[in-house]
C-alpha positions in Angstrom: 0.0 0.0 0.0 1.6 3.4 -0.9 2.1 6.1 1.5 0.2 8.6 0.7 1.3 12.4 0.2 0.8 14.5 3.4 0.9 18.4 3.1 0.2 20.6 6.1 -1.4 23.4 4.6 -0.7 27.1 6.0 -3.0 26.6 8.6 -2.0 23.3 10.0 1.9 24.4 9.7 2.0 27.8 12.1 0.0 26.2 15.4 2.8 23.1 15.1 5.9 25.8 14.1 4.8 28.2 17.2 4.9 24.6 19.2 8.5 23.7 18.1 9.7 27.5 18.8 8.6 27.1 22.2 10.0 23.4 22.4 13.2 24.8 21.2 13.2 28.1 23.4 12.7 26.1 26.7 16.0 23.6 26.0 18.2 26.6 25.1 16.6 28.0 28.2 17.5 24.7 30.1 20.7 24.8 28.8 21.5 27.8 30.3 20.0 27.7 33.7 21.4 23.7 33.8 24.6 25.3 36.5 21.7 26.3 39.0 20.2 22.7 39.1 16.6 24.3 38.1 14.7 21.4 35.8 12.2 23.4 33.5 9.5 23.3 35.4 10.9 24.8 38.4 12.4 27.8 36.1 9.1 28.3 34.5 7.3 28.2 37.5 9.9 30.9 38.7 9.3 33.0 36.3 5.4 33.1 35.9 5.3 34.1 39.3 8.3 36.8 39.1 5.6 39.0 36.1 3.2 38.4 39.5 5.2 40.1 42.4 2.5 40.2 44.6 1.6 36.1 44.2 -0.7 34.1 42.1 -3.0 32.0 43.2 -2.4 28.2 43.3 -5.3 27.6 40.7 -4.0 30.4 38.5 -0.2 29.8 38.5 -1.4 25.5 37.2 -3.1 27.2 34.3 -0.5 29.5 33.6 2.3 26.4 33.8 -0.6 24.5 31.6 -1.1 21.7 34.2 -3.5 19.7 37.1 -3.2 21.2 40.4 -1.9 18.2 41.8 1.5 18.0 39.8 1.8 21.7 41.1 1.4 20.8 44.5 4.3 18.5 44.1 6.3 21.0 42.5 5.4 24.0 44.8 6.6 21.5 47.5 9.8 21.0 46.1 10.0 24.9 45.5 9.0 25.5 48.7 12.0 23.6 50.5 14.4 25.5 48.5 12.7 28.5 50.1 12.1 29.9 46.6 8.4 30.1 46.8 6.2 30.9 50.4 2.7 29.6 50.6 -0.1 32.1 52.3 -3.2 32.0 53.1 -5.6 34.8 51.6 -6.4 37.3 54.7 -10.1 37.4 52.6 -10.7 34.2 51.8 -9.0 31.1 53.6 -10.0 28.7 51.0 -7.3 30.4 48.8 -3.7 29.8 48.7 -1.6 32.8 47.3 1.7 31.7 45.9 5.1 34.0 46.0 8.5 34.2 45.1 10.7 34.5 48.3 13.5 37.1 48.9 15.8 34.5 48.4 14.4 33.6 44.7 14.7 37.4 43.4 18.5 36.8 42.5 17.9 34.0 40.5 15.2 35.0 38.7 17.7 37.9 37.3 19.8 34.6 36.2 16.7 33.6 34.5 16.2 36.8 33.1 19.8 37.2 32.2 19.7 34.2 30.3 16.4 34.9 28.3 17.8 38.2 27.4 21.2 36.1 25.8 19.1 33.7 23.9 17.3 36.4 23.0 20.1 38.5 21.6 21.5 35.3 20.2 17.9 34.3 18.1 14.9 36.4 18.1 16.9 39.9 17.9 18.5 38.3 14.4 15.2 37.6 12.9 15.3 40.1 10.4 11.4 39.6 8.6 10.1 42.3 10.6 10.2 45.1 13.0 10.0 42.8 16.6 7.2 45.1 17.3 5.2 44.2 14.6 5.9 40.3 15.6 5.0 41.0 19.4 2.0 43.1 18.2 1.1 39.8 16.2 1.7 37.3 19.3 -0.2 39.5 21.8 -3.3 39.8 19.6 -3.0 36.1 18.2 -2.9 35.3 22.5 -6.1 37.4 23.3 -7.8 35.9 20.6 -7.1 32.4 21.3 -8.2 33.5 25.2 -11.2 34.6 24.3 -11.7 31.5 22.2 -11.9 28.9 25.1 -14.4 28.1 26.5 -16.4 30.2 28.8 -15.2 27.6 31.6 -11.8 27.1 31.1 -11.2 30.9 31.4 -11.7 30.6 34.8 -12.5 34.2 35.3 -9.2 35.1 36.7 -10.0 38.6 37.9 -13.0 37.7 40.3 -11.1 34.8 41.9 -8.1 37.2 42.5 -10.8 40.1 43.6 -12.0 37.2 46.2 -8.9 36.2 47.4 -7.8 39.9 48.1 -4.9 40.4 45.1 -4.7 43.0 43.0 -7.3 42.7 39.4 -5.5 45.5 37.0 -3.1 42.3 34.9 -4.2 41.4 31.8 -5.0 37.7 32.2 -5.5 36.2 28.4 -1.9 34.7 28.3 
């Protein structure tokens, strides 16, 4: 039986190239943080929560990482004995658990950043298609469209939990 011919058309081809670029950005980025002992996980956790100096929510923070509360848990654990992360309890709500980067963590998250920004220089900043603008103007509406996309139930209506569990609302939560 012949194989047949398989052609990913345009719109098939930028979803699974988008993938790769992020599979690819995250080893480089593992390369380079691979002297601090941080698996990606931990340095993505890290991060998200750095752009959220005031904590995340547990509930937020798994569907920012794009996982089940329960392999957070483990993780947050883990973080939590390196004294990287603190775990409190919402002064409004008890129910919620408010996640933050320690003082400890701050320095290496400017290792993280220091990193990103040499990858960056080393890739992304010799892309020469178009102005970078133009391409983060592109991601940042392609993100907000695909957020408001989901389902009404899997947005999770970020702004009220926070609201509820006494953080500040003003982020914008589509990505």
């Amino acid at each position: 039986m012949p194989i047949p011919e398989f052609d990913i058309c345009t719109e098939d081809r930028m979803p699974v190239l988008m993938m790769r670029v992020t599979q690819l950005w995250r080893q480089l980025m593992d390369a380079e943080l691979a002297h601090h002992g941080l698996s990606q996980a931990k340095w993505r956790t890290l991060a998200i929560l750095a752009m959220r100096p005031e904590g995340m929510i547990q509930s937020e923070l798994a569907d920012e990482l794009g996982v089940e509360g329960p392999s957070l848990v483990a993780m947050l654990d883990r973080l939590s004995k390196d004294e990287w992360v603190e775990r409190i309890l919402s002064e409004t709500d008890r129910r919620c658990k408010i996640i933050r980067l320690t003082p400890r963590a701050w320095p290496l998250i400017e290792e993280i950043r220091i990193s990103s920004q040499k990858i960056f220089q080393r890739t992304i900043a010799k892309v020469d298609v178009a102005p970078l603008s133009v391409i983060e103007s592109f991601f940042i509406d392609l993100r907000e469209r695909l957020y408001n996309d989901l389902p009404d139930k899997k947005r999770h209506h970020r702004s009220e939990r926070r609201a509820v569990c006494g953080l500040p609302t003003s982020h914008d939560w589509s990505g």
